[in-house]
C-alpha positions in Angstrom: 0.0 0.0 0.0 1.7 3.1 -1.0 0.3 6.5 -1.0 -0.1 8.7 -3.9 1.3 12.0 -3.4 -1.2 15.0 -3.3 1.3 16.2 -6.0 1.0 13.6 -8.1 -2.8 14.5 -8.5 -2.6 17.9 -9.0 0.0 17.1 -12.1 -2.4 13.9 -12.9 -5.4 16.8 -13.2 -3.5 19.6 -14.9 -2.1 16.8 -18.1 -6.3 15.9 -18.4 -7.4 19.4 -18.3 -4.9 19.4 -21.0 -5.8 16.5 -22.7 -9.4 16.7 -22.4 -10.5 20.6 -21.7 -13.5 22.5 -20.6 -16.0 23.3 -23.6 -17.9 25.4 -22.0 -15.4 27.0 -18.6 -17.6 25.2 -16.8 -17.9 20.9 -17.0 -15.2 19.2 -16.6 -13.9 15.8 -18.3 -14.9 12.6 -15.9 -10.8 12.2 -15.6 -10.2 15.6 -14.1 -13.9 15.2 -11.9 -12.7 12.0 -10.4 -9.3 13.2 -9.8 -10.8 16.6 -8.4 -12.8 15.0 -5.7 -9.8 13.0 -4.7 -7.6 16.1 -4.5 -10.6 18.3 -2.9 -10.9 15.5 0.3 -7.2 15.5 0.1 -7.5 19.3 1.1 -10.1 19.5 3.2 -8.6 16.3 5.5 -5.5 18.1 5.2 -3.6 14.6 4.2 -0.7 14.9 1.5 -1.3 11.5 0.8 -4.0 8.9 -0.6 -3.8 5.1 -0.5 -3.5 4.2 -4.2 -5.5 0.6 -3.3 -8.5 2.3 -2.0 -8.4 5.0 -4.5 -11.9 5.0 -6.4 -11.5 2.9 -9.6 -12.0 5.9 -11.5 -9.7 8.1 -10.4 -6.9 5.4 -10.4 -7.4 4.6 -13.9 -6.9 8.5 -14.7 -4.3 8.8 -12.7 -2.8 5.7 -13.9 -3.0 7.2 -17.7 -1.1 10.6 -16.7 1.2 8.2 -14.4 2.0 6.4 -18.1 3.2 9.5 -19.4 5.8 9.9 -16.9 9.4 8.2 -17.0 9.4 4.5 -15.6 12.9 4.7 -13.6 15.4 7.2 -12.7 18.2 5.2 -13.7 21.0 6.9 -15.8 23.3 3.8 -16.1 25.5 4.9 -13.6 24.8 2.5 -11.1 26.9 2.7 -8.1 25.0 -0.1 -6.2 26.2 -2.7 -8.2 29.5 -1.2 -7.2 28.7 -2.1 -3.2 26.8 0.9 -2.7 23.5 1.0 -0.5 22.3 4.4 -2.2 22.9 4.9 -5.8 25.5 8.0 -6.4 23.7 8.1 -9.9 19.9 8.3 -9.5 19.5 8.2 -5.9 17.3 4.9 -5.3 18.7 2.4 -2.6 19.8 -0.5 -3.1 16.4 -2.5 -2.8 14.7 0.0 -4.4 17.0 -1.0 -7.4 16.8 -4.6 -7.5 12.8 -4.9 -6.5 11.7 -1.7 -9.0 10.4 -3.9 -11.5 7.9 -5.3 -8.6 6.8 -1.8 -7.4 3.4 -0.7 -7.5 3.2 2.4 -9.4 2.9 4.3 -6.4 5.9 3.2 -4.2 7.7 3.9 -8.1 6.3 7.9 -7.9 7.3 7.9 -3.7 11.0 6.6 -4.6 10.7 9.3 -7.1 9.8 12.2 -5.1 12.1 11.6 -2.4 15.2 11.4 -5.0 14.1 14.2 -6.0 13.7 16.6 -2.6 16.8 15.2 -2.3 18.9 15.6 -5.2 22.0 14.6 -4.2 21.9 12.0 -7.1 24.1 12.7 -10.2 21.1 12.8 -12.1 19.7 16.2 -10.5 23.8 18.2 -10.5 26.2 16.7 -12.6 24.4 15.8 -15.9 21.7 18.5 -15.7 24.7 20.8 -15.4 26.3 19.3 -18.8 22.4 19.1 -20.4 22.4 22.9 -19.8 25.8 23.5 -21.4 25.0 21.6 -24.2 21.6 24.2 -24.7 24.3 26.4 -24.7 22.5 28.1 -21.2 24.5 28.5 -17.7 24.7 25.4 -15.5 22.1 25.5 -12.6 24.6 26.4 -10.2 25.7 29.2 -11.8 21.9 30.9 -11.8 21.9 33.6 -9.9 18.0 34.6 -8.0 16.7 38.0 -9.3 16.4 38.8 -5.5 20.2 38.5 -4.9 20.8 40.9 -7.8 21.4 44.5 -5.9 19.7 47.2 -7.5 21.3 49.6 -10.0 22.5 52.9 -8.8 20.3 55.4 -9.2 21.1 57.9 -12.6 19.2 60.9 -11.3 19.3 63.3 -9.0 16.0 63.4 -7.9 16.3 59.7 -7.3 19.4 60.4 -4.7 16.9 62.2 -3.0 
């Protein structure tokens, strides 16, 4: 039984409203319904998680068909568990979570995913995003600099001096 992150249906209902949008503003597709009442008791019982085997049959099978549209394994074919590793220094799964992933529910697969990624200590969230970047010919992540650490220009007039 592994839970289904509250984020994981929020992305499940934003790829239907894609898929399947609004005619009128106002109905909705049965996907994004389903989904929506999920997310809605998710909010008002203040839970960030929902059991994916209890899940209304509904709503699992439309979460189940944005869950297809997402990659199957983190893996970059850098694995350092096979090395005597117990956490992966490319993706970031443990050492169980390696050799039983092809037995996962899709849930526990999207849990292993969203901690490896909070985390991202893995080489597949620094070192290869960083040469990705470089290839788009951008700056590497680490060298982004927040528009709130950028100090304001000096001010050109005099009034401005004040």
């Amino acid at each position: 039984m592994a839970g289904i992150h509250i984020t994981d249906i929020e992305s499940a209902i934003n790829w239907w409203r894609v898929r399947s949008p609004s005619p009128d503003g106002i109905s909705l597709a049965t996907e994004v319904k389903k989904l929506a009442e999920i997310y809605a008791l998710m909010v008002y019982f203040r839970e960030t998680e929902c059991d994916e085997d209890t899940m209304p049959a509904a709503a699992r099978q439309a979460w189940l068909a944005w869950y297809d549209t997402t990659p199957d394994t983190p893996c970059i074919a850098i694995c350092s568990t096979s090395q005597g590793d117990n956490l992966c220094k490319g993706c970031g799964r443990t050492f169980d979570e390696v050799q039983l992933w092809p037995e996962m529910t899709p849930g526990e697969k999207r849990a292993t995913w969203r901690r490896i990624t909070i985390e991202s200590s893995a080489w597949r969230f620094n070192r290869y995003a960083e040469r990705a970047a470089e290839r788009r010919g951008q700056p590497a992540p680490d060298a982004i600099v927040p528009s709130a650490a950028i100090a304001p220009s000096a001010p050109t007039d005099q009034a401005e001096r004040g």
